[in-house]
C-alpha positions as CSV (number, residue, x, y, z in Angstrom):
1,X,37.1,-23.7,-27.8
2,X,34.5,-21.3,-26.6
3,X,31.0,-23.1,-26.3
4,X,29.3,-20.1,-24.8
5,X,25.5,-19.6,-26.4
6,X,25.2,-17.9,-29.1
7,X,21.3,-18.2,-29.7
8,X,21.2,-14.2,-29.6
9,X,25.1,-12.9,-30.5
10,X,22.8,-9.0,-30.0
11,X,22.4,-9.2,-26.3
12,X,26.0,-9.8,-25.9
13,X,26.3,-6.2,-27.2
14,X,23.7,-4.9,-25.0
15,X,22.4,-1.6,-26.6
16,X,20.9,0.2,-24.3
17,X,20.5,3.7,-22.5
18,X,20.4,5.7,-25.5
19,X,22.2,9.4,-25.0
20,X,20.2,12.6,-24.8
21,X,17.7,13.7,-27.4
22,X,20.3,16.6,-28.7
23,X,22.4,14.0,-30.4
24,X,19.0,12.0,-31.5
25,X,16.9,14.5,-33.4
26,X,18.1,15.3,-37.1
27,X,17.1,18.6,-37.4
28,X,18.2,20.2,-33.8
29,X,21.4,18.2,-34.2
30,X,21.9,19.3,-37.4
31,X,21.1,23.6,-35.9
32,X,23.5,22.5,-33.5
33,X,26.3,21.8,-36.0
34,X,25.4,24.5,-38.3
35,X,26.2,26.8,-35.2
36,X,29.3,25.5,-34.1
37,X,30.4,25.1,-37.4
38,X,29.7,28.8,-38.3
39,X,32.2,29.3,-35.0
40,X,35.7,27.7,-36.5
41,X,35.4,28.9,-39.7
42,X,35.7,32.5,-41.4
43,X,32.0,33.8,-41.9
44,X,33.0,34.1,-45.7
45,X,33.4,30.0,-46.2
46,X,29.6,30.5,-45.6
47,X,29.9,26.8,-43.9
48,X,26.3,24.7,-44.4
49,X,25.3,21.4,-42.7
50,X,23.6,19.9,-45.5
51,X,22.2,16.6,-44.0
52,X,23.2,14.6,-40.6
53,X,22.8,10.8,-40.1
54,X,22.3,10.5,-36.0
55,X,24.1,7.6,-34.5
56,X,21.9,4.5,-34.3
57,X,24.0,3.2,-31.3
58,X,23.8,3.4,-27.8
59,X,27.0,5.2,-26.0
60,X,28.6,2.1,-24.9
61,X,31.6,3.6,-26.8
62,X,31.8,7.1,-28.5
63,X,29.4,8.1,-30.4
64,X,29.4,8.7,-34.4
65,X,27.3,11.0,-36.6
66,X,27.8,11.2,-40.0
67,X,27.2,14.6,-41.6
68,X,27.8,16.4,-45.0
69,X,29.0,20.0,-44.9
70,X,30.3,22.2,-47.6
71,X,32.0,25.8,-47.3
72,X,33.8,27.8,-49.2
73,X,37.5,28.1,-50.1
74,X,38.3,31.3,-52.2
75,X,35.2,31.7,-53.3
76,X,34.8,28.0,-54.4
77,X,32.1,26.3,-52.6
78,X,33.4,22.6,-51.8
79,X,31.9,19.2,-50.2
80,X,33.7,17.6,-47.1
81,X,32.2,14.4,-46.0
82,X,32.3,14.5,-42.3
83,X,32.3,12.0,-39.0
84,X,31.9,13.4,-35.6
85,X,33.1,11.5,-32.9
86,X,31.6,12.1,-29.5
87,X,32.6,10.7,-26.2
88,X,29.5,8.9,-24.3
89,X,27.4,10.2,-21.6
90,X,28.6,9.0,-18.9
91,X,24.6,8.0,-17.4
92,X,24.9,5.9,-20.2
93,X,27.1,3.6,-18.3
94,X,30.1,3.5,-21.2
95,X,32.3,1.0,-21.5
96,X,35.7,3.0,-20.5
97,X,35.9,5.3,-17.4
98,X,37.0,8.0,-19.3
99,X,37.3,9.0,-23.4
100,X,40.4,11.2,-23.7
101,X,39.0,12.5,-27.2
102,X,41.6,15.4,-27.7
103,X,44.4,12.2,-27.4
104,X,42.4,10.3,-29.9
105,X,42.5,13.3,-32.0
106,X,46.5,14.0,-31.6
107,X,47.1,10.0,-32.2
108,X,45.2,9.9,-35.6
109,X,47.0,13.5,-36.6
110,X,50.6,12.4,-35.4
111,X,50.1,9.4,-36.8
112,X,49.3,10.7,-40.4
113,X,52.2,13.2,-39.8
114,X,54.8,10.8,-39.2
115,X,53.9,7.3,-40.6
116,X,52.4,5.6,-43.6
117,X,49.3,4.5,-42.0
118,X,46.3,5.5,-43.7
119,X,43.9,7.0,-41.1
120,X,41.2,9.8,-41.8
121,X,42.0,13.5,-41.8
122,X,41.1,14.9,-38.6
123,X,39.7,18.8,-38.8
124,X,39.1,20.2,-35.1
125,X,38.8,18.6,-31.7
126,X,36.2,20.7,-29.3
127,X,36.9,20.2,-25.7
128,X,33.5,21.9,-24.8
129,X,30.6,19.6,-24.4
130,X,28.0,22.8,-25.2
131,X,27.4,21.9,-28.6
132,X,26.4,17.9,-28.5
133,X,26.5,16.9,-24.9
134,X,29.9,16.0,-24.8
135,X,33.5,16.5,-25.8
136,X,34.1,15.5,-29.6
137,X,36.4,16.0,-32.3
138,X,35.8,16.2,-36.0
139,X,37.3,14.2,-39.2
140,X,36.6,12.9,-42.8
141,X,34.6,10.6,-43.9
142,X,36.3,7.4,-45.7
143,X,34.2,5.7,-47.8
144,X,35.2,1.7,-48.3
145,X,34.1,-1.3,-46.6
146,X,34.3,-2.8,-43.1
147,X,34.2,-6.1,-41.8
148,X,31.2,-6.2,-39.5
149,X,31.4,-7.2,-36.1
150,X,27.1,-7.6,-35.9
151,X,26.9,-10.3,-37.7
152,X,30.3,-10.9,-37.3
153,X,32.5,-11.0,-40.4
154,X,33.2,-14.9,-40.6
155,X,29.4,-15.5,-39.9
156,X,28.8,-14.5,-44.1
157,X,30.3,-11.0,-45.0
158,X,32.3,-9.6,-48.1
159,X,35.0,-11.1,-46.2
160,X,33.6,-14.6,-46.2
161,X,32.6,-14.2,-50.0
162,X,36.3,-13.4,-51.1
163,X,38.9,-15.7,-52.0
164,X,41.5,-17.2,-50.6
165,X,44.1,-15.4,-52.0
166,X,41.5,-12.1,-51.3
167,X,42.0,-12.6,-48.2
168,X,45.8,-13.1,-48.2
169,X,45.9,-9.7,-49.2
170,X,43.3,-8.0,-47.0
171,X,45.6,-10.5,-43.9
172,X,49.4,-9.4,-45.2
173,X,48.5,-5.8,-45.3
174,X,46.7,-5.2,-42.0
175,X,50.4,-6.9,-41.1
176,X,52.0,-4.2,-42.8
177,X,49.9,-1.4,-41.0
178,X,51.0,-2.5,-37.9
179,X,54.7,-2.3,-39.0
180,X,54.5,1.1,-40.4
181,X,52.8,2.0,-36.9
182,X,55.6,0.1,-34.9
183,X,58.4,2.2,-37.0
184,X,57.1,5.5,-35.7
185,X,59.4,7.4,-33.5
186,X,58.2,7.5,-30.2
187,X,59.1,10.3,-29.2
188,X,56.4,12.0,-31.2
189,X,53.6,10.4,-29.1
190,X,54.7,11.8,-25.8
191,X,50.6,12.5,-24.9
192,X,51.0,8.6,-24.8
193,X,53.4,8.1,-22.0
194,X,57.3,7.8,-21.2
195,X,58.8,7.1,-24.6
196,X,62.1,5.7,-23.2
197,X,60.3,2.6,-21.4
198,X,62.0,-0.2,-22.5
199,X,58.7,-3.1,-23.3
200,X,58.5,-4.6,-20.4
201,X,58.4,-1.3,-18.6
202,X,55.5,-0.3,-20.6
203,X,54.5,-3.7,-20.5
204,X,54.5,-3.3,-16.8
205,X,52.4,-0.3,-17.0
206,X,50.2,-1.6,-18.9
207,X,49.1,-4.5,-17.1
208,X,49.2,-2.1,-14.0
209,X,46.1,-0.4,-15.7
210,X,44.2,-3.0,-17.1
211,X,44.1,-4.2,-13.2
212,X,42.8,-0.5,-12.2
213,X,40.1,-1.1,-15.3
214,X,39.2,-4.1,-13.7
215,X,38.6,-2.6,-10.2
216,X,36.2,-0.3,-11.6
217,X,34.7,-2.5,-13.5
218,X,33.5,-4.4,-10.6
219,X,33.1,-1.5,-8.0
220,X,29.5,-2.1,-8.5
221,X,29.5,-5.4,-9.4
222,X,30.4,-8.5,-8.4
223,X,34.0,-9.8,-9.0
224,X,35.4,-12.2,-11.8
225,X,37.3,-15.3,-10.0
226,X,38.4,-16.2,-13.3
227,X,39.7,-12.7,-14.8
228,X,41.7,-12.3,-11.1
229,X,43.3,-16.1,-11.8
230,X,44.4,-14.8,-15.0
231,X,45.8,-11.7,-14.1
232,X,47.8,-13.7,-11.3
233,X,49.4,-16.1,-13.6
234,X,50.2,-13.3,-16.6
235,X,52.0,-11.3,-13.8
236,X,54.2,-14.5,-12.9
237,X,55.0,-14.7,-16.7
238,X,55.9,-10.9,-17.7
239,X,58.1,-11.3,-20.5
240,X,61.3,-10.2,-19.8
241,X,61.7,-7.5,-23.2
242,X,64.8,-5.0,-23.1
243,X,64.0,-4.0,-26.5
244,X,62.2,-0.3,-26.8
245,X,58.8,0.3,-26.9
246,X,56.7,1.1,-29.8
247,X,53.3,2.7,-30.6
248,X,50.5,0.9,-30.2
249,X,47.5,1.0,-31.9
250,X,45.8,-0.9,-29.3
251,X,42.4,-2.0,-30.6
252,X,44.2,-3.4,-33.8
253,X,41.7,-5.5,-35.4
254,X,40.4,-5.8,-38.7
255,X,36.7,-4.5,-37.6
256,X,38.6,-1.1,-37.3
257,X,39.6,-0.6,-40.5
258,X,38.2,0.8,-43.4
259,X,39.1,-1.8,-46.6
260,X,39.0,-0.9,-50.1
261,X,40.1,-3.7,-52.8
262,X,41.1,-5.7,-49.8
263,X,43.6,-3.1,-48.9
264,X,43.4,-0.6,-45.9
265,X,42.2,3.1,-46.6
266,X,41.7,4.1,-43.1
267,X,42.6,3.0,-39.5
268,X,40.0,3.6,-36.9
269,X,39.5,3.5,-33.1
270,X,42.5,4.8,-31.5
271,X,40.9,4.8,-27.5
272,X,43.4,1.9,-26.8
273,X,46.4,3.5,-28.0
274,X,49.4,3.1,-26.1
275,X,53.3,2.9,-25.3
276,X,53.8,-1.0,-25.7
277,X,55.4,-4.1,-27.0
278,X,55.0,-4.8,-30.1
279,X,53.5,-8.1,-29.7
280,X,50.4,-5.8,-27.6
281,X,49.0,-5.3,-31.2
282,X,49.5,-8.7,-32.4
283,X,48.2,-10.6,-29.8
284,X,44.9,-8.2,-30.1
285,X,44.4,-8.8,-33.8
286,X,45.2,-12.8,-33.8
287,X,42.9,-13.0,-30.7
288,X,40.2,-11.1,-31.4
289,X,40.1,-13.3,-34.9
290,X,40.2,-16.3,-32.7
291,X,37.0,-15.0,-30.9
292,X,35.1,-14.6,-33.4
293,X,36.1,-17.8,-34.9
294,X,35.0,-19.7,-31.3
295,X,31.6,-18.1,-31.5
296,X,31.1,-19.4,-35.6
297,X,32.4,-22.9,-33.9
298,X,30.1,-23.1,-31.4
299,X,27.2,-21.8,-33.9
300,X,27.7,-25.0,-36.2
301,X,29.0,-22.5,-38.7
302,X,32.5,-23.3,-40.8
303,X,34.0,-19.8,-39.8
304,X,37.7,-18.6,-41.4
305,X,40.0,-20.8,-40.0
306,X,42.7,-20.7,-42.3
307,X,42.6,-16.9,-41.7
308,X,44.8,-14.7,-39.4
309,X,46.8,-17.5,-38.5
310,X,48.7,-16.8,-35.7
311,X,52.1,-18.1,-36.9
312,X,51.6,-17.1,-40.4
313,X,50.6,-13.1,-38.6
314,X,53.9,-13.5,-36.3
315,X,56.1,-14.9,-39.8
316,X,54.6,-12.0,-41.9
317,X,54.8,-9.7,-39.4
318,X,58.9,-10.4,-38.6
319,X,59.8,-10.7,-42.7
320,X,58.2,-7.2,-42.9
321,X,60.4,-5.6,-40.0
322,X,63.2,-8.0,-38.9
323,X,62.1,-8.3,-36.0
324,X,61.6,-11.3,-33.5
325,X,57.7,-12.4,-32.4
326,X,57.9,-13.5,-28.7
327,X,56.0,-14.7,-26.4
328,X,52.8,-15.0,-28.6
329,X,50.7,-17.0,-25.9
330,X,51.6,-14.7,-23.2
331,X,50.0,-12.0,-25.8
332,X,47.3,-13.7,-26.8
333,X,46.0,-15.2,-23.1
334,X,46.5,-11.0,-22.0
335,X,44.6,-9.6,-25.1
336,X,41.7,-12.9,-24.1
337,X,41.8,-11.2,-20.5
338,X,41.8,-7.4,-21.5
339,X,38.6,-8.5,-23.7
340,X,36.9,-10.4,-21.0
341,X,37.1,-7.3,-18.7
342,X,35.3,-5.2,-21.5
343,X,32.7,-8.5,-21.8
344,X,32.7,-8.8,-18.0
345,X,31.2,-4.7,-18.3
346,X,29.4,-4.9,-21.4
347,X,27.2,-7.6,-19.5
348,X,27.2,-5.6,-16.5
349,X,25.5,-3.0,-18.3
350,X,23.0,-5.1,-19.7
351,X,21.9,-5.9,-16.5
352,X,21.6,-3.1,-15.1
353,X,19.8,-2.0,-17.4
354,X,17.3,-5.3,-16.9
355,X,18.3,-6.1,-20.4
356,X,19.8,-9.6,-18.7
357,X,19.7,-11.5,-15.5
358,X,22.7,-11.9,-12.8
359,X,24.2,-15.4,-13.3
360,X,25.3,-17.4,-10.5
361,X,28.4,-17.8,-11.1
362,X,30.0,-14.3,-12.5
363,X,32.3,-15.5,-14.9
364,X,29.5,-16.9,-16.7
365,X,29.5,-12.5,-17.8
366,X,32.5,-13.5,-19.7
367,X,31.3,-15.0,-23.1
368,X,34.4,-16.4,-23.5
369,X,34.9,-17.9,-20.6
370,X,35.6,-21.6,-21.8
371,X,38.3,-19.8,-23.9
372,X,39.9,-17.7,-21.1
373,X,40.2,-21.2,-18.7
374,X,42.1,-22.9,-21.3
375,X,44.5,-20.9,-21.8
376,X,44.8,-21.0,-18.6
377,X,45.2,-24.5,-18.0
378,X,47.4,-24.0,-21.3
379,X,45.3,-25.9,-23.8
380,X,43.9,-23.6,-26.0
381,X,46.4,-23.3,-28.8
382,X,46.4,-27.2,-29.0
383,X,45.6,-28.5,-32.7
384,X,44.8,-24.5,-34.0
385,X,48.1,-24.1,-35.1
């Protein structure tokens, strides 16, 4: 297990060069909506920004302001709960290289037009970064409740506080999201890439770009010994998959969705999406569990463990759809190293912006480091399951 420090889980998440004043200030952000607002709709919905909540984050990913509007539909004036998502400035040294925002905006409409998943209404995407400082697009608000990730979740949360059998539900239906995304024709998310890859082509792909993330991660930084070793032995090990790909959600993790009575009522944070094996997804969700878990371990804390179990998530997930679960530590050492090279710049960031000190050693960037070498060595899975 992980025994990096968790004294201070905040300055893992670095929050730091904050984004222009535009997007800061209430009122001119809220002049600012008013005016674009009055320019996609017909003058007669008299549109009016009633009251904006400024994002309290810092750009690492995009940013979210919360705002309620109302306008009126045949002369009936209505309320529309609102979330603007805008992509990060990029002196703000964000996470990605790039936030495709108008993709983000097509996945969460093609995916309400074609599947069962529950994900927000999306209204308009606006390409020009003239209103707020960036390229954004515009959706519903979902009211519900979401695991946190600041504390996180199995620290003491609504999810600690539930039951067992809670918890069961809130586990098998997160499942079940994934297996209504995985049904979705592919050929409907062409903005995605090739949808005749079989997975290991995508797969393929896929670990093609995570490699080019990783060089730009480090362009200014130093390198990762650890994340490179890792990389090496996952390309020695590519599952061999002639089965299609599917849709992938890519960030599928229960801190992305929007929970009400333990069920999902909206999917969020489609940046990762992708053409992949389906096991992408799962590996992301039982791993990212797993982190979280290593942190509460190393905190003295008693953590979730009887939750998000990875064979009970592959034995749920294959009754749902028929389908086999392979090669689930292969998955689950890739989705350890695809979160290590977001660490690995998160930390980056922090020092740069003097918020932390260069280690030694650069793989002490990675807070789950002790994690990441064994699974390498092969060791990690040993007495979880």
């Amino acid at each position: 297990m992980s025994t990096a420090p968790v004294d201070d889980p905040d300055r893992h998440l670095a929050q730091v060069a904050r984004p222009s004043e535009s997007i800061r200030d209430p009122e001119l952000l809220r002049d600012r909506l008013q005016a674009w607002l009055e320019t996609r709709l017909d003058p007669a919905a008299e549109p009016l920004v009633e009251e904006v909540h400024p994002p309290t984050g810092n750009g690492m990913s995009s940013e979210t302001i919360l705002l309620d509007a109302s306008w009126c539909t045949d002369a009936q004036r209505s309320s529309h709960p609102l979330v603007v998502r805008v992509a990060p400035d990029s002196a703000a040294m964000p996470i990605f290289p790039f936030y495709n925002m108008r993709t983000q905006f097509d996945m969460m409409r093609t995916v309400a037009e074609c599947t069962r998943v529950p994900v927000p209404e999306v209204y308009w995407h606006e390409p020009d970064p003239a209103a707020l400082g960036g390229e954004f697009f515009v959706m519903r608000r979902v009211d519900g409740q979401i695991p946190p990730d600041v504390m996180p979740y199995n620290f003491g949360s609504w999810v600690t506080e539930a039951s067992d059998a809670e918890r069961a539900v809130l586990e098998s239906a997160t499942v079940r999201v994934l297996t209504q995304l995985h049904a979705a024709p592919t050929s409907r998310f062409g903005f995605l890439g090739d949808a005749t890859r079989t997975a290991q082509e995508a797969l393929r792909d896929h670990v093609a770009e995570q490699r080019a993330y990783y060089e730009w991660t480090v362009a200014a930084s130093p390198r990762s010994p650890l994340i490179e070793r890792c990389f090496d032995a996952l390309a020695q090990a590519l599952p061999a998959d002639a089965r299609p790909c599917v849709v992938s959600w890519g960030d599928a993790r229960i801190g992305n969705v929007i929970y009400r009575e333990f069920t999902p009522v909206a999917v969020l944070d489609w940046e990762m999406a992708a053409q992949a094996p389906r096991e992408m997804d799962l590996g992301w969700m039982i791993f990212l569990h797993r982190f979280f878990e290593d942190i509460a371990a190393a905190a003295g804390l008693p953590g979730l463990p009887g939750f998000l179990r990875r064979e009970r998530v592959a034995d749920t997930y294959e009754s749902l759809t028929g389908a086999a679960v392979r090669d689930l530590d292969w998955y689950t050492m890739y989705a350890a190293l695809r979160h290590a090279i977001v660490m690995f710049r998160v930390q980056s960031r922090a020092i740069h912006f003097g918020q932390a000190s260069a280690p030694d050693n650069p793989d002490d960037m990675i807070m789950h480091r002790a994690t990441l070498e064994s699974m390498l060595a092969g060791e990690y899975w040993d007495g979880l399951d």
